[in-house]
C-alpha positions in Angstrom: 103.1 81.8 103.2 101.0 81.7 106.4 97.3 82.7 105.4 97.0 83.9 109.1 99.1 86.6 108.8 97.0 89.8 110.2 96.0 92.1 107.9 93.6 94.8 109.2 93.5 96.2 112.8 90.8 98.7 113.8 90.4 100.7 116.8 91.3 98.9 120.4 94.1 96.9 118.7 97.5 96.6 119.0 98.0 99.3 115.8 97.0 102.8 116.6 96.3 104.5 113.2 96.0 108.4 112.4 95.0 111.0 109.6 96.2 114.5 110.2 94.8 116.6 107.8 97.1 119.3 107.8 99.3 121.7 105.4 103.1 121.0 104.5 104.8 123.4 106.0 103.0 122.3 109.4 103.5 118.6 108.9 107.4 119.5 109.6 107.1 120.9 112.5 104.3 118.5 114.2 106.4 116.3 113.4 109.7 117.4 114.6 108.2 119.5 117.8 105.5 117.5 118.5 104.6 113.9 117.3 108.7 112.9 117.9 109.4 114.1 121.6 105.6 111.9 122.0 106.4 109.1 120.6 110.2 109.1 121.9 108.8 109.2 125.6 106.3 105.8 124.9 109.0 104.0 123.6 110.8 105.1 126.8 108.0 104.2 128.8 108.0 100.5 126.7 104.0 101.8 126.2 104.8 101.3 122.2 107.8 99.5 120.4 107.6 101.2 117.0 105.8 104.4 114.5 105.9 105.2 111.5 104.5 107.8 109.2 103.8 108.6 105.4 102.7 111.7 103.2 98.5 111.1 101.4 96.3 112.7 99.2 93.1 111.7 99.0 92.3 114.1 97.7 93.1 116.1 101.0 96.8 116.6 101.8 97.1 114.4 105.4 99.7 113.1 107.4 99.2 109.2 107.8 100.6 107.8 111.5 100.3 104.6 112.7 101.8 103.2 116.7 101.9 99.8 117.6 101.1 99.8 121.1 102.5 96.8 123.1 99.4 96.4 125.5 96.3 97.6 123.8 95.1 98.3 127.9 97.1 101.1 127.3 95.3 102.7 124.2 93.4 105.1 126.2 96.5 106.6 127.7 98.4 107.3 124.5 94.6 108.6 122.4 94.7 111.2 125.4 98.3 111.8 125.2 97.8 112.4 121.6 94.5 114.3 121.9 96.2 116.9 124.2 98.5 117.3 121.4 96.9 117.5 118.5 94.1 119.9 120.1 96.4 122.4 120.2 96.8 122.1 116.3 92.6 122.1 116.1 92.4 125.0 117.7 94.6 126.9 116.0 93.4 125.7 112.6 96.4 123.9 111.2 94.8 120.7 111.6 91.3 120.4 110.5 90.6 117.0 110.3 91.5 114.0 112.4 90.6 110.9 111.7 91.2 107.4 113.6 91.0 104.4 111.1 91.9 100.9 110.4 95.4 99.7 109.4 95.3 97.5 106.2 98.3 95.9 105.9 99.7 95.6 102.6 100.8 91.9 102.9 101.5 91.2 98.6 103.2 94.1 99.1 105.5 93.6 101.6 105.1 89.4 102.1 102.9 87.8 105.2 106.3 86.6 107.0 108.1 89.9 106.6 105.5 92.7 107.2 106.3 93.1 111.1 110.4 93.7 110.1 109.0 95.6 107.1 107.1 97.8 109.7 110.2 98.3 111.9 112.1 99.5 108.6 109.5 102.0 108.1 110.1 102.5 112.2 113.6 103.5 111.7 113.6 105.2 108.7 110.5 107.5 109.9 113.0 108.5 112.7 115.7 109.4 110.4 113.4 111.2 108.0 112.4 113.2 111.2 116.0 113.9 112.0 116.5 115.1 108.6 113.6 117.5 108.7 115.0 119.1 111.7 118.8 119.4 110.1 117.8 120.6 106.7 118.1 124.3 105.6 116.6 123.8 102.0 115.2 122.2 99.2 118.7 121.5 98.1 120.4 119.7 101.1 116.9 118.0 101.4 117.6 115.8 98.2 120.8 115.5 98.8 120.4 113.9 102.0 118.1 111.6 100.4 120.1 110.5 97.6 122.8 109.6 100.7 120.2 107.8 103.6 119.3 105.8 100.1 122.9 104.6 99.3 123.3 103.9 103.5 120.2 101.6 103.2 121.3 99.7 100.0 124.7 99.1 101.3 122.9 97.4 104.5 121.5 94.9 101.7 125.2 94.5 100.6 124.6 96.1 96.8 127.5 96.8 95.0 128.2 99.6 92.8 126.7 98.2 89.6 123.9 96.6 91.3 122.8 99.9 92.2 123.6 101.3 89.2 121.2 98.5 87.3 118.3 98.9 90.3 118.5 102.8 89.7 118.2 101.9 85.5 115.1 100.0 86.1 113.4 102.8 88.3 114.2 105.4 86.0 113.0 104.0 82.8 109.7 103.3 84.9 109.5 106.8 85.6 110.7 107.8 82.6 107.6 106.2 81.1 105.2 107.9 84.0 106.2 111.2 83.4 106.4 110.9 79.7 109.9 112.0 79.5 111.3 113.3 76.3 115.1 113.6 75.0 114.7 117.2 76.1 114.2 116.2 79.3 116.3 113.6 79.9 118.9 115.9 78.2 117.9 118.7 80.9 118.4 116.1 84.1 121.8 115.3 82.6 122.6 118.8 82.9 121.4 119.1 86.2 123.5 116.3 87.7 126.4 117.6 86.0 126.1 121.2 87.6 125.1 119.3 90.9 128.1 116.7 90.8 130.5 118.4 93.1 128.0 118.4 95.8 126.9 114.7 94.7 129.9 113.1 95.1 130.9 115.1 98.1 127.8 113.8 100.3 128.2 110.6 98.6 132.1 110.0 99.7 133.0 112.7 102.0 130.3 113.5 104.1 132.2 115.5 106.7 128.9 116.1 108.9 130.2 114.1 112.0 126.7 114.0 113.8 124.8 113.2 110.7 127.5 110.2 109.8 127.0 108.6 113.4 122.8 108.9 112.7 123.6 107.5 109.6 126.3 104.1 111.3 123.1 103.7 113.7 120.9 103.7 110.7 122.8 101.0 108.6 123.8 99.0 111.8 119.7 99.0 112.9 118.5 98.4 109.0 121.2 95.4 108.9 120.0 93.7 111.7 116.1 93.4 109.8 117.4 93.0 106.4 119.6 89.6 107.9 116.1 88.8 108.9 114.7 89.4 105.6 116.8 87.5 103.9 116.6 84.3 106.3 113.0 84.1 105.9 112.9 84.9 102.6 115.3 81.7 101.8 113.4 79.7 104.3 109.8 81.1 104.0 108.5 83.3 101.0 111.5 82.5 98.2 108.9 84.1 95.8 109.5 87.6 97.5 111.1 90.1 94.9 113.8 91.9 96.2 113.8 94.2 94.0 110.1 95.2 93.9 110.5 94.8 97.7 113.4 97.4 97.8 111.7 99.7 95.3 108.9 99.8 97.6 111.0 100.6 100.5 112.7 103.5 98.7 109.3 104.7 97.6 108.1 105.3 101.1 111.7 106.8 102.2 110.9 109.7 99.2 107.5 110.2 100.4 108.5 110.8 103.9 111.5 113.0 102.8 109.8 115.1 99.8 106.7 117.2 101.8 105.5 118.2 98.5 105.6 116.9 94.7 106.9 113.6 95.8 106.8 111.5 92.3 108.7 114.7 90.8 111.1 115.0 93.4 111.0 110.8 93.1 111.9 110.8 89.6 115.0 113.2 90.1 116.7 111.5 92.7 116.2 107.8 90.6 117.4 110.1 87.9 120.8 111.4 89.7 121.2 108.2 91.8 121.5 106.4 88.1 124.0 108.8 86.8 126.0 108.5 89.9 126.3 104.7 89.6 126.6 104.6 86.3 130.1 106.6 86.2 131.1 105.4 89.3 131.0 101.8 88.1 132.5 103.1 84.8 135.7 104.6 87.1 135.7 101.5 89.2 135.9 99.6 85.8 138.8 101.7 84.6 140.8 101.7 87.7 140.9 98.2 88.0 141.8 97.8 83.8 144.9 99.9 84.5 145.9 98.2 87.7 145.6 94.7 85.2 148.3 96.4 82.4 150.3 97.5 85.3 151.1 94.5 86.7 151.5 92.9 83.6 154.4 95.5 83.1 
C-alpha cells in the first residue's frame, strides 16, 4: 500500500471540513434548502469536485460536512459563501455551534489506494440521501427507500441474490449480538417483515416511481463506474482489502445519512428485513429453477 497516502488535512487544504451542531428536524432542511442548492452551484462553478456528509454524537447531536475544494486559493470564497449561510441558522438559534476542523481519513478503513473513489461514493450517495430527504413523507417510505438505494448499490458490485442474502446474515447476527436480541425479538422482526412484505417486495421489484427509478439508473451507473475502479486496484494494489468489511462500511454510512435519529436501531431493522427478503427470494429462485429441471425432463 503506498505509506504516502494523505491522511489528515486541516484548515487551508484541499478538504474543507464542518460540524453543525444542530437538531434533527433542522438538519433535513439545511440540508435540502440550504447546504445542496450551495454546494450544487460550486460544483457548477468547477470551485469543488465532491461533498459529503454524515450524522455524530459526541456527545452533541452535529451534522459532519466535508468539500474538497479543487484550488485551495479558493477557500476563502466558499468559508464566506458558507458563513452567509449558516449565519442565518446562528441567528436564529438552530445552529449553535460551528466548528471548522481537520479531516482524518480513515485509510484501514477504507484502504490508502481507494480512499479518494471511497470519498466520491460517499459523494454520490450523500446526494441521493439528500434527494431522498426531500421525497419522503414518513418514517415508513424513509426505510423503505433505504432498503431499495441498498439493493441498487449491491447490484453495482454485481451480488447476486444469495450473496446478498449471506452478506445481510452476517450483519444481522452482528447486530443481533449488539443489541442483545432475544427469540422474542427476533420472533417480533419476523412479524414485522411479514405485515411489511407487500410493500417490501413492491419497492423491491416494482417500483413504479418513474423519477425516483431514473435517480436511482444514475445512481448505479455513477456507483459502477468507482466500484470498476475498486476492484482494479484492489486486484492490482491492496488484494488484502475486504470486500465485505469494505461494503459493510459503506452501507453503514448510507444508514447514517438516511436514519436522522436512532440510526443503529433503524440499522439493525433494515439488516433485519433486507435478510428476510433474500433469504426467501433465493429460496423462490431455488424452487423455480427445480421445477423448470423436472419439466424438461418430462
Amino acid at each position: 500500500m503506498d505509506s504516502k497516502t494523505q491522511r489528515y488535512f486541516f484548515i487551508g487544504s484541499e478538504w474543507l471540513y464542518y460540524k453543525l451542531y444542530m437538531g434533527s428536524r433542522i438538519s433535513d432542511i439545511f440540508l435540502t434548502s440550504t447546504l445542496t442548492p450551495i454546494a450544487n452551484e460550486l460544483l457548477k462553478q468547477e470551485i469543488i469536485d465532491k461533498w459529503f456528509f454524515i450524522n455524530y454524537k459526541d456527545p452533541e447531536r452535529h451534522v459532519r460536512i466535508r468539500f474538497r475544494v479543487i484550488d485551495p486559493k479558493n477557500l476563502n470564497y466558499v468559508i464566506q459563501i458558507l458563513h452567509k449561510a449558516i449565519n442565518s441558522y446562528v441567528n436564529e438559534k438552530t445552529i449553535n455551534k460551528v466548528v471548522i476542523d481537520t479531516y482524518k481519513r480513515e485509510l484501514e478503513r477504507y484502504g490508502n489506494e481507494t480512499i479518494e473513489e471511497s470519498e466520491s461514493i460517499f459523494f454520490i450517495n450523500s446526494r441521493l440521501i439528500v434527494y431522498l430527504i426531500s421525497r419522503v413523507t414518513n418514517d415508513n417510505q424513509r426505510w423503505l427507500w433505504g432498503m431499495k438505494t441498498i439493493d441498487t448499490f449491491l447490484d453495482a458490485w454485481n451480488m447476486s441474490v444469495e450473496q446478498k442474502r449471506d452478506f445481510f446474515e452476517g450483519l444481522k447476527k452482528g447486530f443481533d449480538r449488539e443489541m442483545g436480541a432475544t427469540t422474542d425479538i427476533n420472533r417480533q422482526l419476523s412479524m414485522k417483515f411479514r405485515n411489511n412484505r407487500g410493500d417490501i417486495n413492491t419497492i423491491l421489484e416494482q417500483n413504479s416511481d418513474q423519477e425516483f427509478d431514473m435517480v436511482l439508473q444514475n445512481y448505479f451507473k455513477q456507483t459502477r463506474e468507482i466500484v470498476s475502479q475498486i476492484l482494479t486496484k484492489r486486484k492490482a494494489i491492496e488484494p488484502k482489502l475486504n470486500m465485505a468489511d469494505l461494503l459493510g462500511s459503506y452501507i453503514h454510512m448510507h444508514c447514517n445519512r438516511l436514519f436522522k435519529s436512532n440510526q443503529r436501531l433503524n440499522e439493525w431493522v433494515l439488516y433485519n428485513y433486507l435478510f428476510q427478503y433474500y433469504r426467501s427470494k433465493a429460496a423462490q429462485m431455488k424452487s423455480e429453477t427445480s421445477k423448470k429441471i423436472l419439466i424438461a425432463q418430462e
